[in-house]
Short mmCIF file of the C-alpha atoms (twelve columns), coordinates in Angstrom:
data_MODEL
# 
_entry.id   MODEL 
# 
loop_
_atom_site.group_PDB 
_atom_site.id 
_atom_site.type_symbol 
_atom_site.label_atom_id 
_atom_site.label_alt_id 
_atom_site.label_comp_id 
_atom_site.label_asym_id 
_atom_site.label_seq_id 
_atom_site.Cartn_x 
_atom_site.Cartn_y 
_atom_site.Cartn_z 
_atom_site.pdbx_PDB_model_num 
ATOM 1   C CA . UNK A 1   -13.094 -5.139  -12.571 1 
ATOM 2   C CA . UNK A 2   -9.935  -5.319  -10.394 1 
ATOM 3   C CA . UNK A 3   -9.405  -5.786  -6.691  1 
ATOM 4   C CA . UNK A 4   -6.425  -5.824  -4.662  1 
ATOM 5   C CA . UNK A 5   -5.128  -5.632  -1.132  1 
ATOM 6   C CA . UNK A 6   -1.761  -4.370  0.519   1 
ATOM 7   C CA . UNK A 7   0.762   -4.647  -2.465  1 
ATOM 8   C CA . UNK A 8   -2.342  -5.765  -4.439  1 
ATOM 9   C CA . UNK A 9   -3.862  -2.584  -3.933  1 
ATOM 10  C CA . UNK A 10  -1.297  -0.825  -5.536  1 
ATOM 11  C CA . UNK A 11  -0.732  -3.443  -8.696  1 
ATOM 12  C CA . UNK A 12  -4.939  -2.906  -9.034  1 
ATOM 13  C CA . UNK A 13  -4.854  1.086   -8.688  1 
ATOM 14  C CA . UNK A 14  -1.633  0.955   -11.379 1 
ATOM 15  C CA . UNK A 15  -3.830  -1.044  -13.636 1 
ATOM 16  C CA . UNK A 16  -6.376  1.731   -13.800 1 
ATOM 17  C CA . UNK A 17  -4.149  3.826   -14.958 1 
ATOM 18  C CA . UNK A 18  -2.043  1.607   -17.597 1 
ATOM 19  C CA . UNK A 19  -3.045  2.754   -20.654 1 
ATOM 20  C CA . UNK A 20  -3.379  -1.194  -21.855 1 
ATOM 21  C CA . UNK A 21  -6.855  -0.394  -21.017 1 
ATOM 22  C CA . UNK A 22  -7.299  2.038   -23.594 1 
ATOM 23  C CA . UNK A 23  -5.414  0.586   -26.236 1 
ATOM 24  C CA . UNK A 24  -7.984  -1.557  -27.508 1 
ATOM 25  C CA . UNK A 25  -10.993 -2.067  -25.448 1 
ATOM 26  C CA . UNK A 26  -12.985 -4.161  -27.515 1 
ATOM 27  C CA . UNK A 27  -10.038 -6.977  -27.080 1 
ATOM 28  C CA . UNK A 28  -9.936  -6.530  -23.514 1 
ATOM 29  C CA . UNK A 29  -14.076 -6.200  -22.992 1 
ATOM 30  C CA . UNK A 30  -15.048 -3.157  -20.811 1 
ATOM 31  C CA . UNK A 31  -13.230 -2.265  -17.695 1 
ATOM 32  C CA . UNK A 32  -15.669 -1.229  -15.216 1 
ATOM 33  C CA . UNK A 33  -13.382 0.144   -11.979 1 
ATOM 34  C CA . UNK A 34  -11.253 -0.892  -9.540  1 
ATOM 35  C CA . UNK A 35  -11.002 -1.807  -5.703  1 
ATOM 36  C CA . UNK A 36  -7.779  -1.060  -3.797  1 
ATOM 37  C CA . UNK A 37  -7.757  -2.583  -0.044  1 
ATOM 38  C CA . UNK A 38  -5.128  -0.446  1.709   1 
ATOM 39  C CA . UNK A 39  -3.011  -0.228  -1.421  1 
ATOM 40  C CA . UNK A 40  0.675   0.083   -1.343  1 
ATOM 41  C CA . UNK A 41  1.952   3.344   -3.249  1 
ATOM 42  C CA . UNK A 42  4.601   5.920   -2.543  1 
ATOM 43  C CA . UNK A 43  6.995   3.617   -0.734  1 
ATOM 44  C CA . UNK A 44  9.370   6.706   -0.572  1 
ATOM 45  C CA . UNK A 45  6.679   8.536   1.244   1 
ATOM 46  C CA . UNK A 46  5.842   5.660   3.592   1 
ATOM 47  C CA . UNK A 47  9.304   5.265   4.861   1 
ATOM 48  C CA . UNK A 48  9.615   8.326   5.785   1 
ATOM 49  C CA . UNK A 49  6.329   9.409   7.451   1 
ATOM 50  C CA . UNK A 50  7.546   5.936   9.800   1 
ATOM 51  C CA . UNK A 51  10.680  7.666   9.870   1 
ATOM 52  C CA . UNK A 52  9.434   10.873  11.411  1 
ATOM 53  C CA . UNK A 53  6.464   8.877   13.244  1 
ATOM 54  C CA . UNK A 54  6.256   10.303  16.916  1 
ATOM 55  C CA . UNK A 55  7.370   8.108   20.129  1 
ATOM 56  C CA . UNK A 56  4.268   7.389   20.898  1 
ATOM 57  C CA . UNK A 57  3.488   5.825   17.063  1 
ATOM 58  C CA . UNK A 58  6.008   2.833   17.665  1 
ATOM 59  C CA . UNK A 59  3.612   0.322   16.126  1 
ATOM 60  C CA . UNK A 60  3.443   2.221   13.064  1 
ATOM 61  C CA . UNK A 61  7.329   2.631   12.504  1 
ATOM 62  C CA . UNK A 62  7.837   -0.970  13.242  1 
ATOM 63  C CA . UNK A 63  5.091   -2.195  11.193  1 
ATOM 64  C CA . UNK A 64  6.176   -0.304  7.879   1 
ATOM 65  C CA . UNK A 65  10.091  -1.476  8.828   1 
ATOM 66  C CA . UNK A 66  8.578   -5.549  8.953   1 
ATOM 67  C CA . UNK A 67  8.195   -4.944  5.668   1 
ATOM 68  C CA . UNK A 68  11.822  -3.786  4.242   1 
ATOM 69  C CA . UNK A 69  12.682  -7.363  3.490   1 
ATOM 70  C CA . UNK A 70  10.474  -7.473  0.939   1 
ATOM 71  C CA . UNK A 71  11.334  -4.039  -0.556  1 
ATOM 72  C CA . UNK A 72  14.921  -4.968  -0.517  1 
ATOM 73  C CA . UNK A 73  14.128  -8.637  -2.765  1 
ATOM 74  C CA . UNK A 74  11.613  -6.408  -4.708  1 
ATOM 75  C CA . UNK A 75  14.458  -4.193  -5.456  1 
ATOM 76  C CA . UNK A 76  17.137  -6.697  -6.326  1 
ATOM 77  C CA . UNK A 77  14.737  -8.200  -9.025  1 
ATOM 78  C CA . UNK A 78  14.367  -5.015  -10.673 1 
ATOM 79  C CA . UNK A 79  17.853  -3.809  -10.046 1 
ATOM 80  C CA . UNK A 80  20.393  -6.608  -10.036 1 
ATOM 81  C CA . UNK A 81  23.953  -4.608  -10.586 1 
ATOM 82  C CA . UNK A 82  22.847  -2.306  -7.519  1 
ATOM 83  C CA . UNK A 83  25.535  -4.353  -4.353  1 
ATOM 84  C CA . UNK A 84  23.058  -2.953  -1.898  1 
ATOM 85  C CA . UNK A 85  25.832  -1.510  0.566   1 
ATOM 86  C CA . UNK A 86  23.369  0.554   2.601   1 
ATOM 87  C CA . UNK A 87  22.162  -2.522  3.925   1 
ATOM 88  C CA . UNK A 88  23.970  -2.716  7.226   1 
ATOM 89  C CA . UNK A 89  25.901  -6.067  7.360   1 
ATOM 90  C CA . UNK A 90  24.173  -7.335  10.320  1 
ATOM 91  C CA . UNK A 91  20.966  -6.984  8.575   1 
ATOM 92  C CA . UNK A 92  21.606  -8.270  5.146   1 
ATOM 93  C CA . UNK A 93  23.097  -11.723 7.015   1 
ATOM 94  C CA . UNK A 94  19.408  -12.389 8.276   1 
ATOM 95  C CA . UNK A 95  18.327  -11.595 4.938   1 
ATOM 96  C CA . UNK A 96  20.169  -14.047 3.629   1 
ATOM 97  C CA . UNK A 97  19.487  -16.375 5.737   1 
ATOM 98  C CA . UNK A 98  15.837  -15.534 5.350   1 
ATOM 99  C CA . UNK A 99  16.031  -16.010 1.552   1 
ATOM 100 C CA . UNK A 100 17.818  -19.586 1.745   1 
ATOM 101 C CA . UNK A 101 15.295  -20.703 4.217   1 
ATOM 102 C CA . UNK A 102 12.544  -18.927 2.232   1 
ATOM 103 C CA . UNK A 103 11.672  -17.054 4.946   1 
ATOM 104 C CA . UNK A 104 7.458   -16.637 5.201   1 
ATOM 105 C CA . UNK A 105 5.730   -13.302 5.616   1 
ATOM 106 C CA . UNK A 106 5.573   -13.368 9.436   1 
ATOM 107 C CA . UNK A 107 9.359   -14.805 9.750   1 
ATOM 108 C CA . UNK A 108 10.878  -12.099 7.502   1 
ATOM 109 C CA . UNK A 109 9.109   -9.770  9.713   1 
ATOM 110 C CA . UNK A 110 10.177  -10.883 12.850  1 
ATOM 111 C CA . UNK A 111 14.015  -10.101 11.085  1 
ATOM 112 C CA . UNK A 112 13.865  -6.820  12.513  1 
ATOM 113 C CA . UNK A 113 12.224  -7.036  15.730  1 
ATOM 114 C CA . UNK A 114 14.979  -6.168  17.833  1 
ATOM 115 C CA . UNK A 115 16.543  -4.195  15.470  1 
ATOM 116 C CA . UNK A 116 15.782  -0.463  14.621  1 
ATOM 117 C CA . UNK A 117 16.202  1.590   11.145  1 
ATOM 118 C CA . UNK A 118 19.392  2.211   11.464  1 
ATOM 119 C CA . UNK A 119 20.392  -1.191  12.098  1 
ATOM 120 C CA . UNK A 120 18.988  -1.962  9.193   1 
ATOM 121 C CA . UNK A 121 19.706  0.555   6.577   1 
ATOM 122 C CA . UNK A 122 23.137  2.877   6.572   1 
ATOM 123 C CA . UNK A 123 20.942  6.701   5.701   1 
ATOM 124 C CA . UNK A 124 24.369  8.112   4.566   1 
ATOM 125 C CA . UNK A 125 24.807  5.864   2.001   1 
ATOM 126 C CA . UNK A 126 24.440  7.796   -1.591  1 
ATOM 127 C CA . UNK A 127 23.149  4.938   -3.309  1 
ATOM 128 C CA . UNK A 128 20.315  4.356   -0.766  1 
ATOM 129 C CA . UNK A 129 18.290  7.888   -2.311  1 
ATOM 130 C CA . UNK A 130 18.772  6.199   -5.725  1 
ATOM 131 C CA . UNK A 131 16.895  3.157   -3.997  1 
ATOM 132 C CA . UNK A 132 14.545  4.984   -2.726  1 
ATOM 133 C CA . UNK A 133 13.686  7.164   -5.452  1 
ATOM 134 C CA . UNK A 134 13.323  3.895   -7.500  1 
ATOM 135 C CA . UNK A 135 10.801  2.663   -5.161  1 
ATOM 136 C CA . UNK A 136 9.063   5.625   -5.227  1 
ATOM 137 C CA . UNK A 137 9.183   5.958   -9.255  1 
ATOM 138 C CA . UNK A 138 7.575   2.078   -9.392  1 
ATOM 139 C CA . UNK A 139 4.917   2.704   -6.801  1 
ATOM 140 C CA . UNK A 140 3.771   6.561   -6.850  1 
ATOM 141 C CA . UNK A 141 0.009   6.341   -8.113  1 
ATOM 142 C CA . UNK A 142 -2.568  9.601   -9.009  1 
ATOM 143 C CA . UNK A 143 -0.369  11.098  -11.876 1 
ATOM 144 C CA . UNK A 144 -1.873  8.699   -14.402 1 
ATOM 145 C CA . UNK A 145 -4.961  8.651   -15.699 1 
ATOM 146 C CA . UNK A 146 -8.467  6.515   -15.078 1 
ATOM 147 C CA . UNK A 147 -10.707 5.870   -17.343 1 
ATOM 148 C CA . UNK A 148 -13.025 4.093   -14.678 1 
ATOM 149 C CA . UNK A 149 -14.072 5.030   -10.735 1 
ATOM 150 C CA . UNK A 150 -11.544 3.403   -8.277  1 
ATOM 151 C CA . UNK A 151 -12.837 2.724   -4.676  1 
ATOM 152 C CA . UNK A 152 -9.821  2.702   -2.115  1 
ATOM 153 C CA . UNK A 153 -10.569 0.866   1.340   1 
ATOM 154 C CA . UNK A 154 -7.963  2.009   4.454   1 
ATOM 155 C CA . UNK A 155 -7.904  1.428   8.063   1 
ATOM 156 C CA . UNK A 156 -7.096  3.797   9.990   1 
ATOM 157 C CA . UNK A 157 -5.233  2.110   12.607  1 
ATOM 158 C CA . UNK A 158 -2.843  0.273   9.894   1 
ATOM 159 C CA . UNK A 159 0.327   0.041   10.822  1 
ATOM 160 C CA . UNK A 160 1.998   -1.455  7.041   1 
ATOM 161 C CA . UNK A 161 0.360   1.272   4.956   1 
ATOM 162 C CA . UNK A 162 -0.369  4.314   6.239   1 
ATOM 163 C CA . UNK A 163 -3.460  5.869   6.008   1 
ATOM 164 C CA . UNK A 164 -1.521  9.815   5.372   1 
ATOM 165 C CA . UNK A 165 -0.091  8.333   2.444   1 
ATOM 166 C CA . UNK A 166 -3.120  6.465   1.424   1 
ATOM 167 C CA . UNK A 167 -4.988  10.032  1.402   1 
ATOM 168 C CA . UNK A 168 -1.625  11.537  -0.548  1 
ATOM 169 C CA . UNK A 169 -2.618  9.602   -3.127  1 
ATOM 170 C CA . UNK A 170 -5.896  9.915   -3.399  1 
ATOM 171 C CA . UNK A 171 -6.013  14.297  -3.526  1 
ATOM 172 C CA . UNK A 172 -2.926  13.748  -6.534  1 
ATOM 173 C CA . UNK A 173 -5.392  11.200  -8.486  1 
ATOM 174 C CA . UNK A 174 -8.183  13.584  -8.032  1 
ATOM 175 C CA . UNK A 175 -5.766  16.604  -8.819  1 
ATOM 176 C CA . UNK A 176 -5.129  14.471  -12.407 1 
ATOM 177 C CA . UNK A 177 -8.888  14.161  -12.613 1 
ATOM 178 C CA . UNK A 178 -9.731  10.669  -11.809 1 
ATOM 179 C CA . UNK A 179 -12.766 10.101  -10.142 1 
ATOM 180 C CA . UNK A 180 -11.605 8.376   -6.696  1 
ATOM 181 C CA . UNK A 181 -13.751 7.259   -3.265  1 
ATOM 182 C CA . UNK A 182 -11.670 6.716   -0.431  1 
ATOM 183 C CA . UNK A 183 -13.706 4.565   2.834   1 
ATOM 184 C CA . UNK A 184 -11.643 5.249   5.683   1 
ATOM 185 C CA . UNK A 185 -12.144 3.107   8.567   1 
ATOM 186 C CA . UNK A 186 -11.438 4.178   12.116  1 
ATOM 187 C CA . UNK A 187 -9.413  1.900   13.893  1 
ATOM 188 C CA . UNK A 188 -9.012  -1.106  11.922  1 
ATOM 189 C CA . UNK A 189 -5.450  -2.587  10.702  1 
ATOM 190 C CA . UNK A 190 -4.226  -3.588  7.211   1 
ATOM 191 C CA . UNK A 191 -5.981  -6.716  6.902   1 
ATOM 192 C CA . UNK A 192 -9.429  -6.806  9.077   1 
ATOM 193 C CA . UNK A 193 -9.782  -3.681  7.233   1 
ATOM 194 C CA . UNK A 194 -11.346 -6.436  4.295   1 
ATOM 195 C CA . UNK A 195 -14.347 -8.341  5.949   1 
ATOM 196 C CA . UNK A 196 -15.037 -4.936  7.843   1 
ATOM 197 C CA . UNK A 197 -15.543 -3.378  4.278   1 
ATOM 198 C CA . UNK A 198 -16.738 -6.002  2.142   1 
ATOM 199 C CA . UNK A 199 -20.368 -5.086  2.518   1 
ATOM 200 C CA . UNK A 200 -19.656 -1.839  1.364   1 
ATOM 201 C CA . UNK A 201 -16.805 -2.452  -1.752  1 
ATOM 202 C CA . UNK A 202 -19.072 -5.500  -2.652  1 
ATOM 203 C CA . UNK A 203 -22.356 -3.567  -3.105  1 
ATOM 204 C CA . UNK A 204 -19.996 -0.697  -5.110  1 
ATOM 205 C CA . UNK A 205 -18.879 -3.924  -7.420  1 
ATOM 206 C CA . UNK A 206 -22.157 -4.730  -7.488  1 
ATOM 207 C CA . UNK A 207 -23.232 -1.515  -8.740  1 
ATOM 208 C CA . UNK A 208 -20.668 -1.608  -11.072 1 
ATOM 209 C CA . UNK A 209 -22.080 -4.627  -12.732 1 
ATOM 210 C CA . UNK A 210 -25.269 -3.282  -12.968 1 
ATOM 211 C CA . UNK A 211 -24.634 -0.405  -15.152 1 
ATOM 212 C CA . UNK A 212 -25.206 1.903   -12.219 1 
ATOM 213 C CA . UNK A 213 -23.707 5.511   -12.519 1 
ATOM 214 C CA . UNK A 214 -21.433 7.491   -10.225 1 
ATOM 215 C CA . UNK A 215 -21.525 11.042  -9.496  1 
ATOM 216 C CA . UNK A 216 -18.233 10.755  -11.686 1 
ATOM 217 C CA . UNK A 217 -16.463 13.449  -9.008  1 
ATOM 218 C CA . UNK A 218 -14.222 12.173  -5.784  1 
ATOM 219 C CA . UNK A 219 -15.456 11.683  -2.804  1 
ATOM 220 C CA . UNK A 220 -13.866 11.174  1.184   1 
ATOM 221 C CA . UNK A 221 -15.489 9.707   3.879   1 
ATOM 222 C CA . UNK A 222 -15.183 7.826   7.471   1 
ATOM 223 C CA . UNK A 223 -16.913 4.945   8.036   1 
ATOM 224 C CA . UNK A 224 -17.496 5.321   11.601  1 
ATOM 225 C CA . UNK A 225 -18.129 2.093   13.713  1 
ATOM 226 C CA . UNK A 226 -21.712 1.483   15.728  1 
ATOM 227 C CA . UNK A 227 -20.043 1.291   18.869  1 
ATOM 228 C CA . UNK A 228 -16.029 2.223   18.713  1 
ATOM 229 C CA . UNK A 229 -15.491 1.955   22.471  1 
ATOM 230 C CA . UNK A 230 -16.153 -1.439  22.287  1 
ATOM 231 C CA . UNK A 231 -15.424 -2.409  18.787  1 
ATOM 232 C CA . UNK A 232 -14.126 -5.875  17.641  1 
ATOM 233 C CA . UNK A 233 -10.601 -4.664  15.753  1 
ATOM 234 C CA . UNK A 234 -8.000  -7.205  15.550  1 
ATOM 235 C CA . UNK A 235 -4.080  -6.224  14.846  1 
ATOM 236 C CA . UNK A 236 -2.728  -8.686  11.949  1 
ATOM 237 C CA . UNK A 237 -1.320  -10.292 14.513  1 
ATOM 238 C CA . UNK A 238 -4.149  -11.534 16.109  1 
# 
């Protein structure tokens, strides 16, 4: 069994469909599913759907743009001889800053707070739809196969991985024929999206353990809140 959360999510959901897990199962013991907690996949897909977010869906533009820094060191490990020149020079300064000073997770996203995408990134650049189809390459998940049931958890108020995206995933996985159940959760962010669903990914763990079957076919559904008016639901900020 496998869980994961944010860039977690999408190392666990990538591990259900490595075929390491096939190669020899009686090395590796028996793999019994996976757990993905508002996974990251598609990174192509999620830049631009906070691209062409409305006016009125700041947070969630700004929330997937807190988290280019990371893309852009993610990037640099995997693809050293690529200069970076769509990175606007005002930008990459604070990024190097942020490195030096080994920036933490809040801190490198407060590098763009003032700033907006294309302050950060130079869109006519040729080499930046190279980047992003490598991003999208490393972190596109449903085209492989599953030998197990994977359980994704999502908020639907998160603002760092976006539910539409989340759901993209999911109908390609089931399109490949993986058996995938997707908990939606109406409006909780990326990470109180955990202890709001742990009763319910626990008990599917649980179940897991025990042998228990699933109806081995995908399944969607909305896990809607006793009482959403007034509903405890914390941004990651909070």
């Amino acid at each position: 069994m496998s869980v994961g959360h944010s860039q977690g999510g999408g190392a666990v959901w990538a591990l259900a469909e490595s075929p390491l897990l096939r190669q020899n199962p009686l090395a590796l013991g028996k793999y019994l599913g996976t757990v993905a907690q508002a996974p990251g996949v598609r990174l192509k897909d999620m830049a631009l759907a906070a691209l062409n977010s409305s006016s009125s869906d700041v947070a969630s533009a700004r929330g997937v743009l807190g988290e280019v820094g990371w893309v852009i060191l993610g990037l640099r490990s995997i693809r050293p001889e690529d200069p970076q020149l769509w990175l606007s020079p005002r930008f990459r300064k604070r990024l190097e800053l942020a490195t030096l000073t080994q920036a933490c997770y809040a801190s490198m996203e407060s590098l763009v707070a003032d700033l907006d995408f294309t302050e950060v990134i130079n869109f006519s650049d040729a080499s930046f739809s190279y980047a992003l189809a490598t991003m999208q390459n490393l972190t596109t998940r449903g085209n492989g196969r599953s030998a197990q049931p994977i359980l994704v958890v999502q908020g639907l108020s998160d603002v760092s991985v976006l539910p539409q995206v989340v759901e993209m995933s999911q109908e390609a996985s089931c399109r490949s024929g993986n058996e995938i159940h997707l908990h939606l959760y109406p409006g909780l962010d990326h990470d109180p999206v955990i202890p709001a669903a742990a009763p319910s990914f626990l008990q599917w763990m649980d179940d897991r353990f025990s042998a228990i079957q699933t109806r081995g076919k995908c399944t969607n559904k909305t896990i809607q809140p006793f009482d959403l008016a007034d509903m405890y639901a914390p941004a990651d900020t909070d």
